[in-house]
C-alpha positions, -999 to +999 in steps of 0.1 A: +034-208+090+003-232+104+001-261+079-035-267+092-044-228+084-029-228+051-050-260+039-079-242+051-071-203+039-086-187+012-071-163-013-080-125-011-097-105-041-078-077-054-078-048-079-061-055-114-073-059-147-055-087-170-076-073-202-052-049-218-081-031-242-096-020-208-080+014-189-077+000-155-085+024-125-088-011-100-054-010-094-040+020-074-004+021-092+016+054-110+009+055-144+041+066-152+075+054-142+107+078-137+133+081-166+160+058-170+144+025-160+142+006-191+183+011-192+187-001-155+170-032-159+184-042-190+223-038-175+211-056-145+197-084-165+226-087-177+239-088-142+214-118-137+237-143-145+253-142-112+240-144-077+231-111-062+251-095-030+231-108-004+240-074+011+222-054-012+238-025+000+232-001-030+191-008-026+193-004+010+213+028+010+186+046-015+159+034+008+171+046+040+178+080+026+139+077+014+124+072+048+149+086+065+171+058+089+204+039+086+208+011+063+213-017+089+177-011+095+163-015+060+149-054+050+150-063+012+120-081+005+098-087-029+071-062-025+058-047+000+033-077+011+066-098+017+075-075+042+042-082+059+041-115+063+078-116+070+071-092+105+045-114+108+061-147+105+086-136+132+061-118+156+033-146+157+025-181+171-008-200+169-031-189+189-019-154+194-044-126+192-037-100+162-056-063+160-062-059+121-077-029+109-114-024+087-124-018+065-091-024+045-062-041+028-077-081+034-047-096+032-034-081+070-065-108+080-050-135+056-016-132+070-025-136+104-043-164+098-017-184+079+006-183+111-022-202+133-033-167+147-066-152+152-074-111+138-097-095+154-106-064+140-112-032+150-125+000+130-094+020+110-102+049+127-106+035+159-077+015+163-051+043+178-079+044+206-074+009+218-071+001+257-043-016+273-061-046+282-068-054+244-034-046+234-015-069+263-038-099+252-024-091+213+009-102+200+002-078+170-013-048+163-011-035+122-020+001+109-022+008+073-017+045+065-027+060+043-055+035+048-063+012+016-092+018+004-105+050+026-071+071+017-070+087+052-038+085+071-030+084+109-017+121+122+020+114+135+018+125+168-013+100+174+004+075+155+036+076+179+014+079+208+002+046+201+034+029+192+046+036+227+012+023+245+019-009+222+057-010+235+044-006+271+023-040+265+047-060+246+027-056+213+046-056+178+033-029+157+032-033+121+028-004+101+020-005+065+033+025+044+025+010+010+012+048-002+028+068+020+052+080-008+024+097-023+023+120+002+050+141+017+048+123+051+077+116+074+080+077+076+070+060+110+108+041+099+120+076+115+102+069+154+126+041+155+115+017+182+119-021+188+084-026+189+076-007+155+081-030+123+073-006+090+063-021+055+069-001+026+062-008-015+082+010-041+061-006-072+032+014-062+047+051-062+069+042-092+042+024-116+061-009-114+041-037-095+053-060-114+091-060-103+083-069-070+104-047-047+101-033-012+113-031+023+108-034+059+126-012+083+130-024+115+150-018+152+172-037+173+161-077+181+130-072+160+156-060+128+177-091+131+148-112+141+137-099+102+172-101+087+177-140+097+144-152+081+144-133+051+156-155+024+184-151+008+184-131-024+153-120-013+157-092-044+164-105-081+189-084-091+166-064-119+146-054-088+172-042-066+189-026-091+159-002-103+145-001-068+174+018-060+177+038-089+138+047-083+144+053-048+164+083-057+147+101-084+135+127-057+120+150-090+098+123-105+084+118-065+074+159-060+059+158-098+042+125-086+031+143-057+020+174-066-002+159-099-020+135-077-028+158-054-043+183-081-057+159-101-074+140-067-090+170-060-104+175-092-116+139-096-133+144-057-151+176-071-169+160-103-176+123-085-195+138-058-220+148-083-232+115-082-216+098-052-203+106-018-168+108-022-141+101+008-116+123+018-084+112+009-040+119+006-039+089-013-036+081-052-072+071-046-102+079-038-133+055-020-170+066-032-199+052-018-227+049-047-256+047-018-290+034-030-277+021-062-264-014-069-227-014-070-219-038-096-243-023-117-218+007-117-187-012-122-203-031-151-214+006-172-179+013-165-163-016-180-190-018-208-175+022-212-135+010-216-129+010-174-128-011-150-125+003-114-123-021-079-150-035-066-147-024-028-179-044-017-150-072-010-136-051+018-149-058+053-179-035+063-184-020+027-217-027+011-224+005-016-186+012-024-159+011-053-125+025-055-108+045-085-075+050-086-061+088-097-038+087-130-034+111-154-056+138-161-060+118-199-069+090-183-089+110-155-111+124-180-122+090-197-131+074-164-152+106-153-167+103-183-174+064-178-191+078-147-212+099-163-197+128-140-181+141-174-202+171-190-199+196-217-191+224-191-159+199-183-147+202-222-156+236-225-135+246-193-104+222-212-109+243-245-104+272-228-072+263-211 
């Protein structure tokens, strides 16, 4: 890291609500976690009192047969932002020239910048369509799919298209996956080239953002680039532990799937009564409230009992907030904190 770029960095806002008597839709986590994970983590506390196996090879196992590659590939890290600034660590200098996406997760910009380099950013959308002349003059290029906080993701063939233009320029690409599992996807970990570093969360997917686990899957020099400056124990045992177990809970991830995906659409349906709503595969959806003020929505949702993000904060976004997609419970009291809740909505639930 740049000492001089740290003592001049900023932090980056985020989704989150500390105030427990509030239902929080501002963070884009499961509600629900699978079975068994209370009982995992209390054996592996126990665990705790020695050092873990630096190995890890239980964790990495379960999340190579997640995203589909060998173990040797697979990076324990603490969430899936450690495995971003890890790739990043290793991939950049000061002064090098890093593509960051927009609008979207602000802490790709942050990253770069704490390593002495310099994002320049390019449209979400847009990015796949960058010219080799841009990407030889960048030592990085990330992609964030699905992208946080639009939901859309990259189509695979387009996305592989453009991790080979970025190998034929020398460009490391970095491609975050932290809601990929929400989808039924194939991992980018699967494409496996020396160029490609992926970044994948499991506390998202699995409703535990506290525990701080995730990976990085990565390819010949670039993987043990990665695997010599991770620390070591980069996992507490608790985490490894019940990342793993998580990891392989392949029921809880289709009943995941397929209620986010119903309950999504359901959500898009009744919030485009008042706003226009993004498309998105994602466990959230980005509405743009147009002419009215944006905080003045956020605040007659919290005086309502939710609190939902703020997505002004992201680059490019003037009109917008986020809500995550929980259960249909919780669904229903932030549709109704909305005011996209009517009578026709409860009589339709009576009926069922």
């Amino acid at each position: 890291m740049d000492p001089d770029s740290i003592r001049t960095g900023k932090r980056v806002p985020h989704g989150g609500e500390s105030d427990r008597d509030l239902l929080d839709f501002s963070a884009n986590t499961n509600p629900r976690t699978p079975d068994g994970v209370a009982d995992v983590y209390a054996d592996a506390l126990e665990e705790s009192r020695r050092y873990p196996d630096d190995d890890y090879p239980e964790f990495r196992a379960a999340a190579a047969a997640f995203v589909g590659c060998e173990p040797d590939r697979v990076i324990p890290t603490p969430g899936g932002l450690a495995a971003i600034r890890l790739a990043m660590e290793v991939t950049l200098e000061p002064g090098d020239e890093a593509l960051v996406p927009y609008p979207s997760f602000g802490e790709y910009a942050r990253e770069v910048e704490l390593q002495g380099a310099t994002p320049r950013f390019v449209r979400y959308d847009e990015l796949c369509e960058i010219g080799p002349t841009v990407l030889e003059a960048s030592a990085l290029a990330v992609i964030c799919t699905p992208n946080n906080p639009t939901g859309d993701a990259i189509d695979s063939d387009a996305l592989e298209a453009f991790a080979a233009r970025c190998a034929d320029a020398g460009t490391t690409l970095l491609i975050d996956e932290a809601f990929l599992g929400f989808t039924d996807r194939s991992s980018a970990a699967e494409l496996e080239r020396e160029n490609v570093v992926v970044a994948r969360s499991l506390t998202k997917l699995f409703g535990l953002p506290g525990l701080r686990a995730g990976f990085a899957v990565a390819s010949g020099e670039q993987r043990d680039a990665l695997a010599t400056a991770r620390r070591t124990w980069s996992l507490g045992t608790p985490a490894a532990r019940v990342g793993a177990h998580c990891l392989r809970r392949d029921e809880f991830v289709r009943d995941t799937r397929e209620r986010v995906a119903g309950e999504r659409e359901r959500m898009r349906e009744a919030l485009e009564r008042r706003f226009e709503v993004h498309e998105s595969v994602a466990p959230y959806l980005l509405c743009d409230v147009g002419d009215r003020d944006a905080s003045a929505v956020i605040d007659d949702a919290r005086a309502a009992g939710v609190t939902i993000r703020d997505a002004t904060t992201f680059r490019a976004l003037d009109s917008h907030i986020r809500v995550a997609v929980k259960h249909r419970a919780a669904n229903d009291r932030l549709l109704a904190a909305l005011g996209v809740r009517d009578d026709e909505d409860d009589s339709r639930e009576t009926e069922r």
